[in-house]
C-alpha positions as CSV (number, residue, x, y, z in Angstrom):
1,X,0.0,15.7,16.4
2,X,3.0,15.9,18.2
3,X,6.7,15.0,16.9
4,X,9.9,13.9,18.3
5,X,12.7,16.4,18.6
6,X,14.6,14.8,15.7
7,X,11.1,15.1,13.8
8,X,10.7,18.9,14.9
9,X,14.8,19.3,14.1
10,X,14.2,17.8,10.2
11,X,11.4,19.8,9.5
12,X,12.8,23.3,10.7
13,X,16.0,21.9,8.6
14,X,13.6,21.6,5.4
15,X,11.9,25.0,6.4
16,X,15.5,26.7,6.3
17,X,15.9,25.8,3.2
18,X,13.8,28.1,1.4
19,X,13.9,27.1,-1.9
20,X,13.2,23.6,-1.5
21,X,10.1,25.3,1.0
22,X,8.8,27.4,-1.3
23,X,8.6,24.7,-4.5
24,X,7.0,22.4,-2.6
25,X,4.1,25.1,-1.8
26,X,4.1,25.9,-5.3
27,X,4.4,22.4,-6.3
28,X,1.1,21.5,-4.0
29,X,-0.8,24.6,-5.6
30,X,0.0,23.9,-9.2
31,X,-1.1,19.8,-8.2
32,X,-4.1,21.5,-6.4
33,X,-5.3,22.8,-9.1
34,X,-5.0,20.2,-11.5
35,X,-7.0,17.9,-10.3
36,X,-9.8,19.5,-10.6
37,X,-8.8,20.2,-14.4
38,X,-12.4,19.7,-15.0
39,X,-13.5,22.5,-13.2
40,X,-10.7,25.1,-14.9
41,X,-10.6,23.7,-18.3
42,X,-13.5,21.8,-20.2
43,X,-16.3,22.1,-23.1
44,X,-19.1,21.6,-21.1
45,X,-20.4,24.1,-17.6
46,X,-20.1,23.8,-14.2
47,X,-23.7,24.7,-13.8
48,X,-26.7,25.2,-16.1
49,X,-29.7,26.8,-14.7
50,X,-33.0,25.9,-17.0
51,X,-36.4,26.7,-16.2
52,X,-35.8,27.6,-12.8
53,X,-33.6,24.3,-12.6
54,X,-30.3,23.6,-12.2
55,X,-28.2,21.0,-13.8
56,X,-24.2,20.1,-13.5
57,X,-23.3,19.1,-16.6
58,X,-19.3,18.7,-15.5
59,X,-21.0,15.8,-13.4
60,X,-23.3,14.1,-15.6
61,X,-24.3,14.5,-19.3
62,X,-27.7,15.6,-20.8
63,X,-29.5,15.4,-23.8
64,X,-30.0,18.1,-25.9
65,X,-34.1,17.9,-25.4
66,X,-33.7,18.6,-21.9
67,X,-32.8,22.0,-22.6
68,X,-36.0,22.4,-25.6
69,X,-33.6,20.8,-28.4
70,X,-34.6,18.6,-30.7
71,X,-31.6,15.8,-30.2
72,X,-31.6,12.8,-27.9
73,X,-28.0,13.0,-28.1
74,X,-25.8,15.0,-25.6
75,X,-26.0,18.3,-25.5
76,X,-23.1,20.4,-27.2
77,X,-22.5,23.2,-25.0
78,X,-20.7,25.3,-27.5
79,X,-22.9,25.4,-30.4
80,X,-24.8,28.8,-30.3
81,X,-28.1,27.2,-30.8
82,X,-28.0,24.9,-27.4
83,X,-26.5,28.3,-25.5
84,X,-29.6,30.2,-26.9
85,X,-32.1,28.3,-26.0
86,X,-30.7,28.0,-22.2
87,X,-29.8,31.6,-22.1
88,X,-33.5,32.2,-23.5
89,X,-34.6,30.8,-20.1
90,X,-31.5,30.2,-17.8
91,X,-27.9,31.1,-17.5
92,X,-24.8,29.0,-17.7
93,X,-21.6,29.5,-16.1
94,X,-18.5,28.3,-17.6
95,X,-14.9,27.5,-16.9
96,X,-11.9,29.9,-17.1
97,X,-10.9,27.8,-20.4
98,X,-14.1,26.9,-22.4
99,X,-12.0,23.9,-23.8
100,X,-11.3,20.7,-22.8
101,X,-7.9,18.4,-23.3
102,X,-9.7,17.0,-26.7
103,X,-11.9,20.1,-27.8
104,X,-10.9,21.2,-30.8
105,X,-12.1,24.2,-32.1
106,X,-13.6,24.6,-35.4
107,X,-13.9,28.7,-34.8
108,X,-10.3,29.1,-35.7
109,X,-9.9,32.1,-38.1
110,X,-6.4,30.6,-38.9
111,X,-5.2,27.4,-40.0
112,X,-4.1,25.0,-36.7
113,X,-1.5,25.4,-35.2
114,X,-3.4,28.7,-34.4
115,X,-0.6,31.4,-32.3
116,X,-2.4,31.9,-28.7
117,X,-5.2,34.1,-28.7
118,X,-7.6,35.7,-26.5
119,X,-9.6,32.1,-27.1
120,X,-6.9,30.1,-26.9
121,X,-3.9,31.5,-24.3
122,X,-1.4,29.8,-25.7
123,X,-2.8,28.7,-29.1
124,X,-3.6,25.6,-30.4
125,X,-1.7,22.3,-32.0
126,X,-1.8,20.8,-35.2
127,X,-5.1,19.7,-34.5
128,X,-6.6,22.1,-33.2
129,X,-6.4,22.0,-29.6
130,X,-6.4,24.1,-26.6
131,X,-2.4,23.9,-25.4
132,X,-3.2,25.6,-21.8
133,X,-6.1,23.0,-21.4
134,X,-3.8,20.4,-22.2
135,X,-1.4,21.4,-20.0
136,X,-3.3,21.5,-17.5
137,X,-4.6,17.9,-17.6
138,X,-1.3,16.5,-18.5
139,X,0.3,18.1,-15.4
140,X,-2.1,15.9,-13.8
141,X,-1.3,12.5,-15.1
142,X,2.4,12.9,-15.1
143,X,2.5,13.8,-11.9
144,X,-0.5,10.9,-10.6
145,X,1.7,8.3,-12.8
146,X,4.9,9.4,-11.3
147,X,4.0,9.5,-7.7
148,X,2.1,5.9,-8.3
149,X,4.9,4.7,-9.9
150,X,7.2,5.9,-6.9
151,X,5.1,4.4,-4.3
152,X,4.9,0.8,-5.8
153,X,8.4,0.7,-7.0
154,X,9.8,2.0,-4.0
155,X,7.7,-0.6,-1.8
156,X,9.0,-3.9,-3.7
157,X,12.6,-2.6,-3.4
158,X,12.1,-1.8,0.1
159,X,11.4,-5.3,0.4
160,X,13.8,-7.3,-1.9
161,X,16.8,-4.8,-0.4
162,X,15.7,-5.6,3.1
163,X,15.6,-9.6,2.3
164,X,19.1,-9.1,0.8
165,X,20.4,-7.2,3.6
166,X,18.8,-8.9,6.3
167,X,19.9,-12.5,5.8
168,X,22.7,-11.6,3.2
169,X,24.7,-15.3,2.5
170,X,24.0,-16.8,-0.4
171,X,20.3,-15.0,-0.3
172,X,22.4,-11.8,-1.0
173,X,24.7,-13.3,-3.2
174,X,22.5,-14.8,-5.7
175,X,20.4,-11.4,-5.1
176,X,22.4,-9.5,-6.2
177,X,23.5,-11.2,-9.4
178,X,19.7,-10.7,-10.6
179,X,19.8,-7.6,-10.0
180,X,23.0,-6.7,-12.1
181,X,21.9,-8.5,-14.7
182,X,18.4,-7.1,-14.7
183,X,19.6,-3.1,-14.1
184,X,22.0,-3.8,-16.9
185,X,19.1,-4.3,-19.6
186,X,18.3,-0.9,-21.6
187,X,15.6,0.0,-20.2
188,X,14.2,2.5,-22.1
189,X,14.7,0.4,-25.9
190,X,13.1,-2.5,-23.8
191,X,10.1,-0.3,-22.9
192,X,9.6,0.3,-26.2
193,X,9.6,-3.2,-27.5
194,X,7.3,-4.0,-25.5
195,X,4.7,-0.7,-25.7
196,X,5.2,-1.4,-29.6
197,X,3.7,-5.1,-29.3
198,X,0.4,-4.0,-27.2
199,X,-1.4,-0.7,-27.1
200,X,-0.7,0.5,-24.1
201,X,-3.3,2.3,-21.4
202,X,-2.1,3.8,-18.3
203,X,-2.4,0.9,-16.1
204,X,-0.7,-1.2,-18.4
205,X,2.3,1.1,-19.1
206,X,2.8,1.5,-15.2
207,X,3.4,-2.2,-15.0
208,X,5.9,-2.0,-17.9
209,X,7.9,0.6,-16.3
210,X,7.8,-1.1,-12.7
211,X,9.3,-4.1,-14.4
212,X,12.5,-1.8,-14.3
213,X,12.0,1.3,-12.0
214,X,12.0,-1.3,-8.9
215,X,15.8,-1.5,-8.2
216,X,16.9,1.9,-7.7
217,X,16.3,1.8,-3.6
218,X,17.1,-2.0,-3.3
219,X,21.3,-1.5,-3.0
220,X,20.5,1.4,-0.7
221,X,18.2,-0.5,1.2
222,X,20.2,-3.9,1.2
223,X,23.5,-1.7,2.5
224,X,21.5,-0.4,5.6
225,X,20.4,-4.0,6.5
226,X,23.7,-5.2,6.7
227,X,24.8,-2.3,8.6
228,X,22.1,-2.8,10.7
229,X,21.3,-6.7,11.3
230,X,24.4,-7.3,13.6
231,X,23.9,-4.4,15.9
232,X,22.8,-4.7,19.6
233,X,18.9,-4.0,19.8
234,X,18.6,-6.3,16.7
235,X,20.4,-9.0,18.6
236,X,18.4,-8.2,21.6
237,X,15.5,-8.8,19.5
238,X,16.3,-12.2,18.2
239,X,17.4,-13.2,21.9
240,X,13.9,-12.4,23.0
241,X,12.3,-14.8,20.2
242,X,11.0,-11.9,17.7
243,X,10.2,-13.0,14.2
244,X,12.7,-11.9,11.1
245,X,9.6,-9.9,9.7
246,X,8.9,-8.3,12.6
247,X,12.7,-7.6,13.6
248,X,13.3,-6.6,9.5
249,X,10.1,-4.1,9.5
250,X,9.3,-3.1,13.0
251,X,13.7,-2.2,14.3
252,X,15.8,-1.7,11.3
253,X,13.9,-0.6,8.3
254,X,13.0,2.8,10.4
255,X,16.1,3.8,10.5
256,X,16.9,2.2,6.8
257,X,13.8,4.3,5.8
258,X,15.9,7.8,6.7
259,X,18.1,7.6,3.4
260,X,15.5,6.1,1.3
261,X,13.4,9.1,1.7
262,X,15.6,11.7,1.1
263,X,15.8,9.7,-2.4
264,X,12.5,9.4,-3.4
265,X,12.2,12.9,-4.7
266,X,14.8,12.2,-7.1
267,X,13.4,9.0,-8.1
268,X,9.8,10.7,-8.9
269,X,11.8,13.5,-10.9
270,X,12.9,10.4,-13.1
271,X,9.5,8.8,-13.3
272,X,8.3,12.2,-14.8
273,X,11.7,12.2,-17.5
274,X,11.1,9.1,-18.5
275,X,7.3,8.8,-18.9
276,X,7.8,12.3,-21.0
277,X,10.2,10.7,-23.6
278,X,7.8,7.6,-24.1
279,X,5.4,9.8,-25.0
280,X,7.9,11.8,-27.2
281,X,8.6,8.9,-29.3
282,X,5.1,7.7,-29.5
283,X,5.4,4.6,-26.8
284,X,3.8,6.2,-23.9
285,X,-0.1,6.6,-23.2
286,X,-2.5,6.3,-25.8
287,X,-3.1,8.6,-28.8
288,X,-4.8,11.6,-28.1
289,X,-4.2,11.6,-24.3
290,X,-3.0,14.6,-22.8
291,X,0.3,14.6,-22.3
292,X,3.3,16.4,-21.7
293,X,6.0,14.3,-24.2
294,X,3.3,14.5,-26.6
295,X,3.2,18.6,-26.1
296,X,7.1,18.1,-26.5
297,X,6.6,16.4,-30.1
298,X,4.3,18.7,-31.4
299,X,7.1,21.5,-30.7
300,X,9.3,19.4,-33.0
301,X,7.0,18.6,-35.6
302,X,6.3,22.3,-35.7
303,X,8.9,24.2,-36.0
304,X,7.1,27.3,-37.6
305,X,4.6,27.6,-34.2
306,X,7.4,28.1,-31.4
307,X,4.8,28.6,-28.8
308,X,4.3,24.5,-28.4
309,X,7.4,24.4,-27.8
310,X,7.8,27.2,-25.7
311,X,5.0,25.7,-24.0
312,X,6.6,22.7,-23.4
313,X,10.1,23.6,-22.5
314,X,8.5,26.0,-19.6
315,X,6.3,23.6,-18.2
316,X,8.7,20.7,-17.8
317,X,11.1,23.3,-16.6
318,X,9.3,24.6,-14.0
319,X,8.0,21.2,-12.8
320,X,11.3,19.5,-12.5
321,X,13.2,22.3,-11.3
322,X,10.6,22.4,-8.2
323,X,11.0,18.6,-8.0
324,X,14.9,18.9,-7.5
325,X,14.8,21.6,-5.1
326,X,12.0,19.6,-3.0
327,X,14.1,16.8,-3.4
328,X,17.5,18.8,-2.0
329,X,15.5,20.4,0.5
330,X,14.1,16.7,1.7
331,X,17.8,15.4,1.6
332,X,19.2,18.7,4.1
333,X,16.7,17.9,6.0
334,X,17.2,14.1,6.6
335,X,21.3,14.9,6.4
336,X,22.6,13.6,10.2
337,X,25.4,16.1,9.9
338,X,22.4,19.2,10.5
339,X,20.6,17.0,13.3
């Protein structure tokens, strides 16, 4: 696919910035591999070969007596008796971490939280839990629930800044009074009134925090339409009969859409922040889901087993910090004084 020059021009601008080049590399490799979690980090095999059969139970469960147990139930892949009888007549092959988000493991030799071990890399929590494997899968939700998040946000105040902008007036006016009033609301104590009347799921918690996340791009939006509405190709447009839509969508939001993106970095960065301290305080996704705030809580709760929060602190360090350079790097390269 070819580019335009200005295209080609923004791209070698983010390549010269090397820092913001390199995190998003390692940004994509670390995503990469966590969504397939499953294949890294999980109680059950990636493949079981029986009786000169082969069966994947990371797909699909089985029962115990297809493997010569005795339960109709599904098979525990841990317990030494279900391994013996398939290595009896078979092999398995497991993940790098033989634990999933939820495993606990009742072969500690030490009270939970157990210090990392050659079982457990970096140990387990207060329950008993694999902390790599749970870092692992909570990368992956935080980072699916802040780019989902992002995306839907960033679409309705794309459109409620470009209605403002666009026919400004009392449109604009009243607008914009909404908006003040609503961006003025705490919106972290309101988010957790309302996670505290319903348990919230992760569907539910991303409508919660759209309620609130929608206005960041709407002034930035809304100032590029009234920069933009009264210039000569939009006037030529309305002279030769175009629609508003087309007109607001098809000639000025392109060029609207240059700042906006050099902001949505910053604005997933947040998404991530503020999705961590729901789960700190217990508001965020449900109990027992993997998640990073959560990791972040154990740490506090457990002062005497530094490695959660070690953990923690490393992981969110790491992720953010190669959010914010992205997001610099995305910014240089969108800057009109480097084109």
């Amino acid at each position: 696919m070819a580019f335009s020059p200005l295209n080609q021009r923004r791209i070698a601008n983010f390549k010269a910035n090397k820092r913001g080049y390199y995190a998003l590399w390692l940004f994509l490799s670390l995503f990469i591999i966590s969504l397939f979690a499953e294949f890294w980090a999980n109680d059950k095999p990636i493949v079981v070969s029986y009786q000169q059969t082969l069966y994947y139970p990371v797909f699909k469960d089985y029962p115990e007596t297809t493997f010569g147990g005795t339960l109709t139930s599904n098979a525990d892949y841990r317990d030494p008796y279900v391994a013996s009888l398939i290595n009896e007549q078979g092999w398995i092959v497991w993940p790098i971490i033989r634990f999933s988000y939820n495993t606990i493991n009742y072969n500690l030799t030490v009270p939970a939280p157990a210090p990392p071990s050659s079982d457990n890399l970096l140990g387990t929590d207060d329950q008993g839990r694999d902390v790599l494997a749970r870092i692992i899968y909570g990368f992956r939700i935080s980072i699916l629930f802040a780019f989902t998040l992002t995306v839907i946000s960033s679409v309705v105040g794309v459109i409620v800044g470009a209605i403002q902008g666009f026919y400004g007036g009392w449109v604009d006016l009243i607008g914009q009074r909404i908006i003040e009033i609503w961006s003025g609301l705490p919106m972290l104590f309101m988010l957790i009134i309302m996670a505290s009347l319903v348990e919230p799921n992760f569907w539910w918690l991303l409508g919660l925090m759209l309620l609130f996340s929608w206005t960041e791009l709407t002034g930035l939006v809304r100032a590029e339409f009234l920069r933009g509405r009264n210039l000569e190709y939009v006037r030529a447009a309305r002279a030769l009969g175009l629609s508003d839509s087309k007109i607001m969508f098809r000639h000025i939001l392109p060029n609207a859409m240059v700042s906006t993106l050099s902001f949505l970095p910053f604005i997933f960065t947040g998404a991530i922040g503020l999705l961590t301290s729901l789960d700190f305080l217990g508001f965020g996704l449900p109990v027992g889901s993997p998640s990073l705030g959560e990791l972040v809580a154990q740490g506090k709760n457990n002062l005497s087993a530094p490695w959660l929060g070690l953990s923690a602190f490393f992981t969110l360090a790491i992720l953010l910090t190669l959010l914010v350079f992205i997001g610099e790097a995305v910014r240089d390269a969108f800057d009109p004084r480097k084109q």
